[in-house]
C-alpha positions in Angstrom: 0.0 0.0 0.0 1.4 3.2 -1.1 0.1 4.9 2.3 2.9 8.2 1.5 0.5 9.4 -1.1 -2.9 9.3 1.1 -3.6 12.7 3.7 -2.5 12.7 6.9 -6.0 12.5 8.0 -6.6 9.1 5.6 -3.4 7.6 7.0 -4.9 8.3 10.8 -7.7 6.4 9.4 -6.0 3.8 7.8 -4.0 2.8 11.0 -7.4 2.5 13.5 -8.9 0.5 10.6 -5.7 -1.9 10.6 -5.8 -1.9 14.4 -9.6 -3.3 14.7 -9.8 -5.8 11.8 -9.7 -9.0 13.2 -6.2 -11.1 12.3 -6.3 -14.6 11.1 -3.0 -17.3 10.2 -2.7 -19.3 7.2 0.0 -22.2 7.3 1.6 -23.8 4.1 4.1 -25.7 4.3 7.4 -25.5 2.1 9.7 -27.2 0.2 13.5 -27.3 1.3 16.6 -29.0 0.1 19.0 -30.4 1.9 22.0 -27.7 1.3 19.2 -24.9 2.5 18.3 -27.2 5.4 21.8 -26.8 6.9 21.4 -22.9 6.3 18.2 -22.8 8.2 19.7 -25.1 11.2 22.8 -22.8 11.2 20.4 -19.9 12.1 18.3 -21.4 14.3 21.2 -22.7 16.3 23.1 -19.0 16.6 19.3 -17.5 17.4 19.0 -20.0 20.6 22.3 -19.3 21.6 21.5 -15.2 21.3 18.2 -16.0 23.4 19.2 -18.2 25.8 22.7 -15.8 26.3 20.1 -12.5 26.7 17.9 -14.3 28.8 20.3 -15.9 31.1 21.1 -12.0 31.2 18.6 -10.6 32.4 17.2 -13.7 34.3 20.2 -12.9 36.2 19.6 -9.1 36.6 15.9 -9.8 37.8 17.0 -12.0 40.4 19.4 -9.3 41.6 16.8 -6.7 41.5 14.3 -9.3 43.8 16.7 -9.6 46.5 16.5 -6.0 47.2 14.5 -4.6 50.2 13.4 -1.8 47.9 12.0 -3.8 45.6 10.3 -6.1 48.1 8.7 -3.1 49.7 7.8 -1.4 46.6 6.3 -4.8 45.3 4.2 -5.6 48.8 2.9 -1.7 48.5 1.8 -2.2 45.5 -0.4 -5.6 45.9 -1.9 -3.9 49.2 -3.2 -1.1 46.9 -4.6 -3.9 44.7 -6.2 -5.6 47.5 -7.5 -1.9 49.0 -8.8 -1.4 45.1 -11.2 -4.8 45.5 -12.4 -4.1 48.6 -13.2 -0.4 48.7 -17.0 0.9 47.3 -16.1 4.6 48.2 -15.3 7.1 45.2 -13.1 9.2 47.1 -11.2 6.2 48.5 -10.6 4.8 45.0 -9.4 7.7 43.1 -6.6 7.9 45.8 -6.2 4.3 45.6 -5.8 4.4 41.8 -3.1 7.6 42.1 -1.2 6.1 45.4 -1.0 2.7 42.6 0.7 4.8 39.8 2.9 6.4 41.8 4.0 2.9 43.5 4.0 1.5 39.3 6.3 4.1 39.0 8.9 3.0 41.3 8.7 -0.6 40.0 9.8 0.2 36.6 12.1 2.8 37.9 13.9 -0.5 39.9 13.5 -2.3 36.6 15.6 0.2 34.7 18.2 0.6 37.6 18.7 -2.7 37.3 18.6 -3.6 33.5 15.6 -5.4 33.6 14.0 -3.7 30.4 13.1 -4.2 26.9 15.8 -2.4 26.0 18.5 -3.6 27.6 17.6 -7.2 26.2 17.5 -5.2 22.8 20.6 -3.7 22.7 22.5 -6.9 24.7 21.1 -9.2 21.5 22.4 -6.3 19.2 26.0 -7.1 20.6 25.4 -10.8 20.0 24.5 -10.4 16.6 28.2 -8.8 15.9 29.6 -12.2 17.3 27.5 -14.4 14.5 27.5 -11.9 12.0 24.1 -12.6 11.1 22.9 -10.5 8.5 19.4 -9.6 9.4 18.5 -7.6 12.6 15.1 -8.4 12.5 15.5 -12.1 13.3 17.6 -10.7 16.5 15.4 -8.4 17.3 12.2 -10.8 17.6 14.4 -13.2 19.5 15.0 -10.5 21.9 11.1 -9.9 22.2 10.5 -13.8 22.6 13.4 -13.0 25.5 11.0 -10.3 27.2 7.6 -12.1 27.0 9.5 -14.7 29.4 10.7 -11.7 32.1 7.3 -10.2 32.0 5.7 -14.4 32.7 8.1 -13.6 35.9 7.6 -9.6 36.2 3.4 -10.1 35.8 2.4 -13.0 35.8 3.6 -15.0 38.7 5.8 -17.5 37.2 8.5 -18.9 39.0 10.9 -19.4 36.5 11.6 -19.0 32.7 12.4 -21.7 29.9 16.0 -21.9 28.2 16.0 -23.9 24.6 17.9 -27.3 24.3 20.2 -27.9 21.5 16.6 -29.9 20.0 14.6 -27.5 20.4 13.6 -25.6 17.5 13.6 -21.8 17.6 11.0 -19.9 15.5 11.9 -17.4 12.8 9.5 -14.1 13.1 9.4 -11.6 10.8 8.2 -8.2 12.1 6.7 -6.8 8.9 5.7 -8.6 5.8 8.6 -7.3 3.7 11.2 -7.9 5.8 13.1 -11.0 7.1 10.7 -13.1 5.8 8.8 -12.6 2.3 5.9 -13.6 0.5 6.5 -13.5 -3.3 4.9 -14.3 -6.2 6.6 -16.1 -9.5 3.0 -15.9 -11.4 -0.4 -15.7 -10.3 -1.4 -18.4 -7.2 2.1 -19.0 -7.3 4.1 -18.0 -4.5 7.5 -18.7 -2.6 9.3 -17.1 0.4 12.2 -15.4 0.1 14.4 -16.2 3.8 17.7 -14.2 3.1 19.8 -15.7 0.5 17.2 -18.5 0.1 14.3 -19.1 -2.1 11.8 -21.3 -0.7 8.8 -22.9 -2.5 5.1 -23.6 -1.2 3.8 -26.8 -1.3 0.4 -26.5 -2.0 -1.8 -29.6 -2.3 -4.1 -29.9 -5.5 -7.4 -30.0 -2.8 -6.8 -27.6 -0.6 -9.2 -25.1 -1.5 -8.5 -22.9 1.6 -5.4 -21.9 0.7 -5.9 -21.8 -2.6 -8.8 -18.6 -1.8 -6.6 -17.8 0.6 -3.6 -17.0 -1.6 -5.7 -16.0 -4.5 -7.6 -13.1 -2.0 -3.9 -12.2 -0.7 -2.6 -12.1 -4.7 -6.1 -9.7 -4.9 -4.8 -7.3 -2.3 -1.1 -7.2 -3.5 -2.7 -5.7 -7.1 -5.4 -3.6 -5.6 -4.3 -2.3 -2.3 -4.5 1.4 -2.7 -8.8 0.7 -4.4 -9.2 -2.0 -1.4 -8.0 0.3 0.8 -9.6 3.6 0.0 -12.4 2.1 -0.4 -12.2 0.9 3.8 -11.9 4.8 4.7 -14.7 5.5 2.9 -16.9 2.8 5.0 -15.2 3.8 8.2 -16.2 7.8 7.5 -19.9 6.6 6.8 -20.0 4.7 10.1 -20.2 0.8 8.0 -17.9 -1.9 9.1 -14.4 -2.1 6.6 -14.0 -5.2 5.1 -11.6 -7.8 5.2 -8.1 -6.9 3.4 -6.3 -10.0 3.5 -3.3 -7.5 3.7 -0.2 -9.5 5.5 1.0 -8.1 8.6 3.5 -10.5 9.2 5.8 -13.9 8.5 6.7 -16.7 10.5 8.4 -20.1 9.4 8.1 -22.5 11.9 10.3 -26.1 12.5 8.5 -29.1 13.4 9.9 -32.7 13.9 7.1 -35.4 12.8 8.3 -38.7 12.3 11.9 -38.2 13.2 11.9 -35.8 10.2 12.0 -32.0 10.2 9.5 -30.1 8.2 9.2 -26.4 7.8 5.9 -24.5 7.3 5.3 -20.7 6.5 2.6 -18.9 9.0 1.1 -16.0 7.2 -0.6 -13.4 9.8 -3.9 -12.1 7.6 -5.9 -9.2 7.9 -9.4 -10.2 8.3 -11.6 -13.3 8.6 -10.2 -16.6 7.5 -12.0 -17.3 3.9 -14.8 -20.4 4.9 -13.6 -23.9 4.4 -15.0 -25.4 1.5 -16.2 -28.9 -0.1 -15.2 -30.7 -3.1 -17.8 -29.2 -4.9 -17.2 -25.5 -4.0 -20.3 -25.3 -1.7 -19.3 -24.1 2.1 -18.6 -26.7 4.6 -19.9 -25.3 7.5 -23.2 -23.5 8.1 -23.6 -21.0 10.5 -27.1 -20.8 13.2 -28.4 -17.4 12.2 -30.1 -17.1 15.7 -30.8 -19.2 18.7 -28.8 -19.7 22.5 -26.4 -22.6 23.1 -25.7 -23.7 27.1 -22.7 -24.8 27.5 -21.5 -26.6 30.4 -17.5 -27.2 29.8 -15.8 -29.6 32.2 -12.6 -30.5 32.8 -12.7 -33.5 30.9 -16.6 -33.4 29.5 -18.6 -31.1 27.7 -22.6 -30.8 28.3 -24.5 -28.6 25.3 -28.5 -27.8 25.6 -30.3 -26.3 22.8 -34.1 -25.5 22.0 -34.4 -28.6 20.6 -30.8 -31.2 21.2 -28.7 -32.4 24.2 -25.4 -33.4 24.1 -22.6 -34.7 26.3 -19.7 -36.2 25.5 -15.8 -35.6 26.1 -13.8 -33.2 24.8 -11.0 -33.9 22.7 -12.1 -37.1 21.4 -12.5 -37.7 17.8 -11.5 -41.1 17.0 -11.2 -44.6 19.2 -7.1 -44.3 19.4 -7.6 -41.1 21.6 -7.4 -43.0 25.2 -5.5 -45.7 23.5 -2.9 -43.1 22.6 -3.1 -41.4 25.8 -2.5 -44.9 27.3 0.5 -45.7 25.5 2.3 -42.9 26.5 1.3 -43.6 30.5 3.0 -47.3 29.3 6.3 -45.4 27.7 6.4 -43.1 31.1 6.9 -45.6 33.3 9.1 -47.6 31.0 11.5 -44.4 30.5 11.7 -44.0 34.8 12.8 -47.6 35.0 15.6 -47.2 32.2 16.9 -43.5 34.2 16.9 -45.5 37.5 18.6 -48.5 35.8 20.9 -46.7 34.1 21.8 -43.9 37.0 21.5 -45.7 39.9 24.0 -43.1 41.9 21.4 -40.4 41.5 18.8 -41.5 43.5 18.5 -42.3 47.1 17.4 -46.0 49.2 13.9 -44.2 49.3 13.7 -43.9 45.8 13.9 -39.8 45.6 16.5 -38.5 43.5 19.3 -36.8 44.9 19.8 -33.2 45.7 22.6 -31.1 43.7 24.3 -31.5 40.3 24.3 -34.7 38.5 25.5 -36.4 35.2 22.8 -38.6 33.8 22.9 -41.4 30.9 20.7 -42.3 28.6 20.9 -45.8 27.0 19.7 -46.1 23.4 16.5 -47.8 24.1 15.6 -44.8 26.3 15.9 -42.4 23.4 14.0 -44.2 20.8 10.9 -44.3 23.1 11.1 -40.6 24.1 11.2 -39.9 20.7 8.2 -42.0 20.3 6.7 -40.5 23.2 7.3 -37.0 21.9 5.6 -38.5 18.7 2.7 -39.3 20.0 2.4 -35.6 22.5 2.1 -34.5 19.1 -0.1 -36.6 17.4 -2.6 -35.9 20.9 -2.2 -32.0 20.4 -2.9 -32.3 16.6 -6.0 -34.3 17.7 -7.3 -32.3 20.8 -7.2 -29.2 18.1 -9.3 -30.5 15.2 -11.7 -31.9 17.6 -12.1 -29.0 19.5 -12.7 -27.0 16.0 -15.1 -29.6 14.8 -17.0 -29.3 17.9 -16.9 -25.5 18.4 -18.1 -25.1 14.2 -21.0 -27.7 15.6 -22.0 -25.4 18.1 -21.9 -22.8 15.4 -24.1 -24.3 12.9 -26.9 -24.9 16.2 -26.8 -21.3 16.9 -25.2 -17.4 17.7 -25.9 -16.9 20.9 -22.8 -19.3 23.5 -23.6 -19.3 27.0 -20.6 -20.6 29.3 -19.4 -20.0 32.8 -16.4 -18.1 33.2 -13.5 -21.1 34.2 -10.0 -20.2 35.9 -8.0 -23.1 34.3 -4.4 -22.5 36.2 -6.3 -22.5 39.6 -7.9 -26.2 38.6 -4.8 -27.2 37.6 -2.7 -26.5 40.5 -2.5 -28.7 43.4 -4.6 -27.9 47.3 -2.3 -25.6 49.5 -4.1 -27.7 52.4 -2.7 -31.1 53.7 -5.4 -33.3 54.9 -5.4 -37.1 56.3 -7.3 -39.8 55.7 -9.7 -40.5 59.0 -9.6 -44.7 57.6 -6.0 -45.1 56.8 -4.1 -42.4 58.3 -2.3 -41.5 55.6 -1.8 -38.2 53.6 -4.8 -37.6 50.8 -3.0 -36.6 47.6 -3.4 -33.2 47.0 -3.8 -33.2 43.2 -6.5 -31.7 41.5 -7.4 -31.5 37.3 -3.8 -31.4 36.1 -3.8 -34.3 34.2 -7.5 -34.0 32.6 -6.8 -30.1 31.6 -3.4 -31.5 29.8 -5.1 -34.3 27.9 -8.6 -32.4 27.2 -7.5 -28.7 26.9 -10.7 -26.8 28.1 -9.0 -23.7 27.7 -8.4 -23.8 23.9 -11.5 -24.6 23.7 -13.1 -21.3 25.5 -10.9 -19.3 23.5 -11.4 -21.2 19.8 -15.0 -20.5 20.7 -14.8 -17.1 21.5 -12.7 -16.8 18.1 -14.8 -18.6 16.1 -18.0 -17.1 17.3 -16.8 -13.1 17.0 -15.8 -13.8 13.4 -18.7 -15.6 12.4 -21.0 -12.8 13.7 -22.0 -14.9 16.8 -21.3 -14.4 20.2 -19.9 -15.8 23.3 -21.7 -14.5 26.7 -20.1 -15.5 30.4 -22.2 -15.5 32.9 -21.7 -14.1 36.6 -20.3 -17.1 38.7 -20.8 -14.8 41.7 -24.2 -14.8 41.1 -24.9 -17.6 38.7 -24.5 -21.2 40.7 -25.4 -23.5 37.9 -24.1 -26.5 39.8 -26.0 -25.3 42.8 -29.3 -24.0 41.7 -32.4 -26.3 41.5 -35.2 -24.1 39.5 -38.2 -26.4 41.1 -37.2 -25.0 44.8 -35.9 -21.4 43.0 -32.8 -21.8 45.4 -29.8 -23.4 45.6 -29.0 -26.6 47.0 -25.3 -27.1 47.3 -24.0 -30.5 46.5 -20.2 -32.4 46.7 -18.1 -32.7 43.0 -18.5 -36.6 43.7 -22.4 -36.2 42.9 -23.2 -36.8 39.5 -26.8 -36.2 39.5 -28.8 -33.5 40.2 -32.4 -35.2 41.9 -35.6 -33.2 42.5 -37.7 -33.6 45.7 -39.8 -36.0 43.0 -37.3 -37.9 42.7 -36.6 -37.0 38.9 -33.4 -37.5 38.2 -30.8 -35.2 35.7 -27.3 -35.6 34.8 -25.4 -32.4 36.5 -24.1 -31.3 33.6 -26.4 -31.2 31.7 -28.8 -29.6 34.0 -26.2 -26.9 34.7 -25.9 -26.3 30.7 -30.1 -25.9 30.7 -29.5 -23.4 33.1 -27.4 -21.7 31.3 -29.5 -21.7 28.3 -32.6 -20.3 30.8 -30.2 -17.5 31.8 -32.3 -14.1 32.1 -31.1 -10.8 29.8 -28.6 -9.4 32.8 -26.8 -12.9 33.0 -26.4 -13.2 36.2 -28.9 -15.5 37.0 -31.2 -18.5 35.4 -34.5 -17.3 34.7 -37.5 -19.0 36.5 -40.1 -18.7 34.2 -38.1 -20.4 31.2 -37.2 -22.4 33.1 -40.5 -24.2 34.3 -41.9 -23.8 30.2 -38.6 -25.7 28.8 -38.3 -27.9 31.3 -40.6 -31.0 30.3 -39.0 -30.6 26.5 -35.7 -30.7 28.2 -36.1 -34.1 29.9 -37.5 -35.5 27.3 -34.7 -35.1 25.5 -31.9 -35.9 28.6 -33.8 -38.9 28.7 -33.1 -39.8 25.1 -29.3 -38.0 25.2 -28.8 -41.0 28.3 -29.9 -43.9 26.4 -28.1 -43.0 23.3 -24.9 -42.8 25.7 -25.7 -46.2 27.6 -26.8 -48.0 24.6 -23.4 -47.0 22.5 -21.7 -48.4 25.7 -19.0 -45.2 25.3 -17.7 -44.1 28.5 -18.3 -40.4 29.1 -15.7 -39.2 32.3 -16.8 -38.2 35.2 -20.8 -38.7 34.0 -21.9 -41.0 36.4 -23.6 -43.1 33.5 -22.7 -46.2 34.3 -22.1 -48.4 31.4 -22.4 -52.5 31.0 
């Protein structure tokens, strides 16, 4: 876009159009010989050395800056204020609270500078490493120096306890900043496209059926031709007050390394301005349909997921889309345990008579047998993550096609995840109960993808996604015959009704959810008692179907012959 001939005023409105159109990535992947494959690992290997050296940096200088009593006391100020902020209802009191905050922000980042704990200092630090490797493009440095940075701030902001250094087999990312640097997007002819990475020339590999990218590239191709029409003709919707259109302008490059099979394959990710074109059959017609209108309650588990519409009831667990997904799951349980007998075998002086490993530093050996199942087990991590991600976009453009309006309770996934802070005994044995919670089903079922593919999904289909108020809203708890609550252990399954009716919790808490009132921030009574009967008709049905398959839905309590 030739944005130096447009007014000052049209390149104002140009930018806040760019900034509110929705983003989208396209992956292809590419063709690469052998001699460019040994460039590209060259690179890579220099850019982990440049981030882990920068990082170890300023993972260094933070730790410095933590053991000061200034920063302690700054830092404890500050989360008081917080607290105050939450409490207080006063005006007064909060616009204090909100200035006495600032200042005390203030003297955090003041500590951060003083003690080169900045952006810029890991900026400048990776500009001297890039003099060591003579690499010729700053941008690649310059990214790795931001990928550097989002790992302080996890420790800075976010309460993580420590950051993540790259092994010699991980493989590093290549960003590119802007789309015509780094890493660029050209075309030979029309639809035909490679990436120019430096010296190299790379090719996409673009499969005869894969109408997606095929529109995708074409609609990219479209914009390259007619960006300064596309793009005037954007400001002139904004001025009338009507929604610009999607651009498919790219904002960015990535190429990203990926080991499948024991083979590395590289793939371009191209960062799109706009909606994702729709997925398409065969036959050009669109694959999925969206609901033009209608509410969808939603009750997602850690392991199950409970829908209720006007006129269907679903449950069944998340992230399964084929019969291999537990068999998968229980072959790398199988590989575990075989890998902690081969360490134990093979480093017996690491560990102690109780069966703990040792405190300090220690060499450890790795027999040959032992590699080729981690490999395998890191094989089949992947295969599950490819898996929980295409089911959890089938299901989520399912929910689509039944309606517009989702209806979920908000869920805080690192709090399920993490283990009790309290230590409690068993009264029968005496021992310790184990204090672990949902780490284990959130890993293998990934409920938080799932909230925010839906929220994705919905917002650029038109749709919606609404959370209800959980400090109002007890879905688990509410029992619309009594219009109260009545609380009830996680160990019970089933919700019953003084006559004795019987409903499956979760699905009763996602017809809740769909009988929410217009606030949302409580079920409504009146729908209610009127969808009710409908409703348990069709639990009824939902149940049978699920006993009669004889598929085991997690933590359901349908038992199954």
């Amino acid at each position: 876009m030739a944005v130096h001939n447009l007014k000052t005023e049209d390149k104002k409105v140009l930018k806040s159009i760019r900034k509110k159109l929705p983003a989208c990535v396209a992956e292809i992947e590419l063709a690469v010989t052998g001699e460019q494959e040994f460039k590209i690992q060259r690179i890579g290997n220099q850019l982990r050395i440049i981030r882990n050296t920068v990082l170890g940096q300023l993972k260094k200088n933070y730790d410095q800056m933590v053991r000061t009593k200034a920063y302690k006391s700054a830092l404890k100020e500050y989360q008081q204020i917080c607290e105050a902020l939450t409490k207080t209802t006063d005006a007064k009191d909060t616009d204090k609270l909100i200035q006495q905050k600032k200042i005390t922000a203030d003297k955090l980042i003041k500590l951060q500078q003083k003690h080169n704990v900045t952006f810029e200092y890991a900026r400048n630090y990776g500009k001297q490493m890039r003099t060591k490797f003579s690499l010729p493009d700053a941008v690649l440095v310059l990214t790795t120096c931001e990928m550097v940075w989002r790992s302080i701030e996890t420790l800075l902001y976010k309460g993580a306890d420590k950051v993540y250094f790259y092994n010699k087999d991980d493989l590093i990312t290549f960003q590119g900043k802007q789309a015509n640097r780094c890493i660029i997007l050209k075309a030979v002819a029309e639809n035909n496209f490679y990436v120019k990475f430096g010296n190299l020339e790379l090719p996409l590999i673009v499969k005869q059926n894969d109408l997606y990218i095929k529109e995708t590239l074409a609609n990219i191709s479209h914009y390259i031709k007619n960006n300064i029409s596309i793009d005037n003709n954007n400001i002139k919707l904004y001025n009338q007050g009507l929604d610009p259109v999607s651009t498919y302008r790219i904002r960015n490059n990535r190429i990203v390394r990926r080991l499948i099979r024991g083979r590395i394959r590289y793939y371009l990710q191209i960062t799109i301005e706009g909606n994702p074109v729709p997925k398409r059959n065969k036959d050009g017609s669109i694959r999925h349909k969206y609901g033009t209108t209608g509410r969808i309650g939603v009750d997602i588990g850690t392991q199950s997921i409970a829908v209720v519409t006007d006129n269907q009831v679903i449950l069944k667990n998340m992230a399964e889309r084929s019969t291999n997904t537990f068999k998968h799951e229980h072959t790398i349980h199988l590989l575990q345990k075989r890998l902690d007998r081969s360490r134990r075998a093979t480093n017996p002086d690491n560990y102690n008579e109780d069966g703990t490993i040792k405190k300090g530093p220690k060499t450890w050996v790795y027999s040959n047998h032992y590699k080729k199942a981690r490999a395998k087990i890191k094989d089949l991590h992947r295969k599950a993550a490819t898996n929980r991600k295409l089911s959890h976009n089938e299901d989520i453009n399912k929910l689509r096609s039944m309606g517009s309006e989702l209806i979920i309770e908000p869920m805080n996934i690192k709090a399920l995840q993490k283990k009790t802070k309290t230590v409690t005994k068993n009264k029968k044995t005496g021992k310790y109960n184990r204090r672990k919670r949902f780490g284990k089903s959130i890993l293998r079922r990934s409920p938080g993808y799932f909230i925010e593919q839906a929220k994705y999904r919905f917002n650029c289909s038109g749709g919606r996604v609404q959370e209800v108020n959980n400090q109002t809203f007890k879905a688990s708890q509410y029992d619309h015959q009594l219009n109260d609550t009545k609380k009830k252990q996680l160990s019970q399954r089933w919700h019953v009704f003084d006559d004795t009716t019987k409903i499956q919790r979760d699905l009763y808490s996602a017809f809740l959810l769909y009988c929410t009132d217009e606030t949302f921030q409580e079920p409504d009574h009146g729908i209610c008692t009127n969808f009710f009967e409908s409703f348990l008709k069709m639990h009824d049905r939902c149940i049978n179907e699920i006993i009669a398959s004889g598929k085991k839905v997690m933590n359901s309590g349908i038992k199954i012959a």
